[in-house]
C-alpha positions as CSV (number, residue, x, y, z in Angstrom):
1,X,4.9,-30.6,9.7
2,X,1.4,-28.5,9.2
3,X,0.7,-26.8,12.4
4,X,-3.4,-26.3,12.4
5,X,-5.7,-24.1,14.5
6,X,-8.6,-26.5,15.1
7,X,-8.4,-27.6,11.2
8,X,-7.3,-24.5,9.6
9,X,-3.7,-24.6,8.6
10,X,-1.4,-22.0,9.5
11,X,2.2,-22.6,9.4
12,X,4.8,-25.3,9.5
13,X,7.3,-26.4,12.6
14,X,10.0,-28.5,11.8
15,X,10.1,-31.9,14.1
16,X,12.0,-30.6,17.3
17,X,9.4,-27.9,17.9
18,X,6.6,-30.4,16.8
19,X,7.6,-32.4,19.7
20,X,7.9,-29.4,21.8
21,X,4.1,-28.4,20.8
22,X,3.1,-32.0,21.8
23,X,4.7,-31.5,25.1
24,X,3.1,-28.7,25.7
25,X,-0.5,-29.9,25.0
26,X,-0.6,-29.8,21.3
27,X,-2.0,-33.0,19.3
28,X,0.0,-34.2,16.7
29,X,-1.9,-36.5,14.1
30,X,-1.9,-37.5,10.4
31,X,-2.6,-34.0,9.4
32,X,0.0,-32.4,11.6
33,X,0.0,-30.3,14.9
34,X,-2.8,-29.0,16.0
35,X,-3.1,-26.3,18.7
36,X,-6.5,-24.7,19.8
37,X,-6.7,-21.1,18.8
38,X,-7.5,-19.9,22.1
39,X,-4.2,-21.5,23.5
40,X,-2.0,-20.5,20.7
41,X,-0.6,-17.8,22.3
42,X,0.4,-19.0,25.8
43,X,1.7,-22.1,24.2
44,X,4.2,-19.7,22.4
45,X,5.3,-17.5,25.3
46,X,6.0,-21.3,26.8
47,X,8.6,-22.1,23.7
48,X,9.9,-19.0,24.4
49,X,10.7,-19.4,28.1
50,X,12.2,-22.3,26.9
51,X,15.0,-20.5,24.6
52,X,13.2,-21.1,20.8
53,X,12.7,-17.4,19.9
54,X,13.0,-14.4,21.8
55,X,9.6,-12.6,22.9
56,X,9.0,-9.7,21.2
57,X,5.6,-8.8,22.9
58,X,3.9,-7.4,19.8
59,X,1.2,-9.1,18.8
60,X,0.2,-10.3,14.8
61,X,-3.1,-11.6,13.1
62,X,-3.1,-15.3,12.5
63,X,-5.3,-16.7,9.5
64,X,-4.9,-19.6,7.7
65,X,-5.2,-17.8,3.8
66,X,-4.0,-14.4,3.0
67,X,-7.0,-11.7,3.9
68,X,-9.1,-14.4,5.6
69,X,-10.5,-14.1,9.0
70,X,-8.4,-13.6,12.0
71,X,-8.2,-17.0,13.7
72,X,-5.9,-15.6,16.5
73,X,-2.5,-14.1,17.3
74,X,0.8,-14.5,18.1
75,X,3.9,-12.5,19.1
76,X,5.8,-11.9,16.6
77,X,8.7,-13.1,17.5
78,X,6.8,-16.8,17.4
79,X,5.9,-16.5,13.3
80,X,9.3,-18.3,11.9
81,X,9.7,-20.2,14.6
82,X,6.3,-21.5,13.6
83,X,6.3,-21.3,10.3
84,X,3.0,-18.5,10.1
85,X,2.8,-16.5,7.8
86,X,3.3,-12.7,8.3
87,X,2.5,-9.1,6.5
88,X,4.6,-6.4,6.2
89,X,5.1,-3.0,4.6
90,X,7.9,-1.4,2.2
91,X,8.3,2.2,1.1
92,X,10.4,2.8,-1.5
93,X,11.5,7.0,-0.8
94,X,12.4,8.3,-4.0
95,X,13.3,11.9,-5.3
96,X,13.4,13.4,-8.9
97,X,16.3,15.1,-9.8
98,X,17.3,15.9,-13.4
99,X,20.1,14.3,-12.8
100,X,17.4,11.2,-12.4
101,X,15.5,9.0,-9.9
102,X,17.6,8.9,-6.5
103,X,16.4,6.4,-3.7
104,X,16.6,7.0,0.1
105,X,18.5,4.1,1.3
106,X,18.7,3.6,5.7
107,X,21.3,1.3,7.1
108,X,19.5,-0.5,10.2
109,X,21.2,-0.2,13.6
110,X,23.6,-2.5,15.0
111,X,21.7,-3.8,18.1
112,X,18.5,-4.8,15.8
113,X,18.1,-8.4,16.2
114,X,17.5,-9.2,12.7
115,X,20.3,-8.6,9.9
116,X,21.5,-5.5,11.9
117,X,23.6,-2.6,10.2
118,X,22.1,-3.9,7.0
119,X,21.0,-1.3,4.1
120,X,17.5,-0.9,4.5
121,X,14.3,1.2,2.7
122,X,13.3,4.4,4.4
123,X,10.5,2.8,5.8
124,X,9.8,-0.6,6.7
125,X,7.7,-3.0,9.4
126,X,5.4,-5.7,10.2
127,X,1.7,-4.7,10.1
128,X,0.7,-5.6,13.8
129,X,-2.6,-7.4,14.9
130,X,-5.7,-4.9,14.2
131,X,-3.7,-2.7,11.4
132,X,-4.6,-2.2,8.0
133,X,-1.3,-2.1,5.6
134,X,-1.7,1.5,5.0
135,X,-2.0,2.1,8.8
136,X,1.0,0.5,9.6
137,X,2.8,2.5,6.7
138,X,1.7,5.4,8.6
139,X,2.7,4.8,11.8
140,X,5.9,3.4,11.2
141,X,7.0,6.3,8.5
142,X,6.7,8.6,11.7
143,X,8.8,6.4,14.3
144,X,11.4,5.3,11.8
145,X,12.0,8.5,9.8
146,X,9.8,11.5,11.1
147,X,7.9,11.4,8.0
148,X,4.2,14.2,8.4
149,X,1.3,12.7,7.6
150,X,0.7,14.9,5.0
151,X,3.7,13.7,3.5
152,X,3.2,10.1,4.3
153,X,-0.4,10.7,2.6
154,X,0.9,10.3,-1.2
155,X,2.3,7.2,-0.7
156,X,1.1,4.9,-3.4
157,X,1.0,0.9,-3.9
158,X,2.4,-0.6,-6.6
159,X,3.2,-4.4,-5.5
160,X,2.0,-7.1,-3.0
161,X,5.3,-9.6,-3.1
162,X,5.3,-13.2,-1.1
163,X,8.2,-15.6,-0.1
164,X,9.0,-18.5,2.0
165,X,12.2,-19.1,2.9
166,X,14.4,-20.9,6.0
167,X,15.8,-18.3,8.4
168,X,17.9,-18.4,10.8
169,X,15.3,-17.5,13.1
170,X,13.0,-19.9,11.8
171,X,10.8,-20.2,8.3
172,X,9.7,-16.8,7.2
173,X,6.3,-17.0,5.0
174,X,6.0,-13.1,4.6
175,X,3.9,-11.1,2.1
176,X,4.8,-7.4,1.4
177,X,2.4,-4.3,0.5
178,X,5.0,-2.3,-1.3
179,X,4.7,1.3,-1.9
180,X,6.4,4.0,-3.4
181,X,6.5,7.3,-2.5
182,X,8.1,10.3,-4.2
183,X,9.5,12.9,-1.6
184,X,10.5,16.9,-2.4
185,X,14.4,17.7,-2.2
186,X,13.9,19.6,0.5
187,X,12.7,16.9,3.0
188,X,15.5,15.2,5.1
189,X,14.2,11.9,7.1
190,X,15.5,12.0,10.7
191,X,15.7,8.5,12.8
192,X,13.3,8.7,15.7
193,X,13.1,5.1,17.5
194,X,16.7,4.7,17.0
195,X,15.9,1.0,14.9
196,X,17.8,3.0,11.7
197,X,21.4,5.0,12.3
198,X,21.6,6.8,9.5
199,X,19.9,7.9,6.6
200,X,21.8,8.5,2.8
201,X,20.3,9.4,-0.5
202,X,21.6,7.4,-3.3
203,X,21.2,7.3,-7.3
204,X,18.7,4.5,-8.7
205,X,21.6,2.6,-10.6
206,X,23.9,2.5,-7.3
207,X,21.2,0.8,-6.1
208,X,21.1,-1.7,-8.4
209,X,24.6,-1.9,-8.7
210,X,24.8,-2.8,-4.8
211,X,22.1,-5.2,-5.2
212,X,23.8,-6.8,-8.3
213,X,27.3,-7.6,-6.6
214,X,26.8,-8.2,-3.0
215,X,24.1,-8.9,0.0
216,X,24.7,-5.3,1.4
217,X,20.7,-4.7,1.8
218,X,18.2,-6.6,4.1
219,X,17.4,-9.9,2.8
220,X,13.8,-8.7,1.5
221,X,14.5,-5.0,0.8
222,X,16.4,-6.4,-2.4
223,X,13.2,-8.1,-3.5
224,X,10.8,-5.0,-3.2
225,X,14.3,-3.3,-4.7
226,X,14.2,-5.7,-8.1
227,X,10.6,-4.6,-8.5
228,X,11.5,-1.1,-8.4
229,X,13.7,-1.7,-10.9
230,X,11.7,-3.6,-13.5
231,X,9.6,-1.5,-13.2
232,X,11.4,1.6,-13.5
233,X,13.3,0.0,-16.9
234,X,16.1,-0.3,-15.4
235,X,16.9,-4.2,-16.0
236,X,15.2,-6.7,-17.6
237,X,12.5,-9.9,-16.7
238,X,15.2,-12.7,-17.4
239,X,17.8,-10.6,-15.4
240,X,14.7,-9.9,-12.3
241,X,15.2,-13.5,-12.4
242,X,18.8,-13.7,-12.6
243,X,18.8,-11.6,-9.4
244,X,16.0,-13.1,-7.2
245,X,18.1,-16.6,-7.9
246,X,21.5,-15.4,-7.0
247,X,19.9,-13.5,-3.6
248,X,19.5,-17.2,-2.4
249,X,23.0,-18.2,-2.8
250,X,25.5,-17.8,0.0
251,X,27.8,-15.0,0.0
């Protein structure tokens, strides 16, 4: 069902936690659920306390359309359980050899709650409430892989990606500002905030040959990964699809 703020839609909750929203003050008519933005957010630390998604205590922007207004927020860990959608950031690290392009590939740690010791992008993360995209790039290049500013600095965007797509923590609606960023040999990423145990640097068609047989990376690194390729010339449109098709079947 819609879940509204007022009458701007802004996600979708699947009947149980409908009924849970009801029970917890929210109105459920004709046009779905609606909540009051200024009770959004205690309403969701209340479905947490009551075991439907962990509490992350980071809060994100709310808005019903993609660079609207900022209608409210919500911890993060309440977006896929509500259906809301979420932005986040992807850096694709990449290094010119003459050999070729090689890619900087992390593999996430094991106690991360979502799809841990899963292959990962050097940089990654959710943009949190009153962050810009590139901001968020920022910070998170230097907690995740000790990446300087100055280095961090020619990062460049080359794609804005979107998907919807059941979870197991809930329905993800997630956009992604994707970036590339090409790093000397010399630099070596170090993990700082322990969320990635290791760090490996790996040739562009390895890549693509992991991505082509198995699930090995994150569930949405391999779309920001296809778009590296294509672009790049290393595959074609009708095999992008191909790929994008096959990452929703089961293992």
């Amino acid at each position: 069902m819609p879940l509204l703020l007022g009458s701007a839609p802004v996600g979708w909750v699947s009947p149980d936690v409908a009924a849970a929203l009801a029970g917890l003050g929210g109105v459920t008519g004709p046009s779905g659920v609606t909540v009051g933005a200024d009770e959004i957010y205690g309403v969701a630390r209340q479905l947490a306390a009551q075991g439907r998604f962990r509490f992350r205590d980071e809060a994100f922007d709310v808005r019903a359309v993609p660079d609207g207004p900022v209608l409210a927020q919500l911890d993060r860990g309440a977006l896929p359980a509500l259906g809301v959608r979420a932005e986040g950031v992807h850096l694709n690290g990449l290094i010119q050899r003459a050999d070729g392009l090689w890619v900087w590939v992390a593999r996430r740690a094991a106690h991360k709650l979502l799809d841990p010791g899963k292959l990962d992008h050097l940089v990654g993360g959710g943009v949190p409430a009153g962050l810009s995209p590139l901001e968020t790039l920022v910070k998170e290049a230097d907690e995740e892989a000790a990446i300087p500013a100055a280095l961090i600095a020619g990062a460049v965007p080359v794609a804005r990606l979107s998907y919807a797509m059941d979870r197991p923590e809930g329905l993800r609606r997630d956009r992604l500002h994707c970036f590339d960023l090409t790093l000397p040999e010399s630099f070596v990423p170090h993990p700082r905030d322990g969320e990635v145990e290791t760090f490996e640097v790996w040739p562009l068609p390895a890549v693509l040959d992991e991505v082509r047989r198995s699930n090995a990376f994150k569930f949405n690194v391999n779309l920001v990964l296809i778009d590296l390729f294509l672009r790049k010339g290393l595959l074609g449109a009708s095999e992008g699809h191909r790929l994008r098709a096959a990452l929703d079947a089961p293992d």
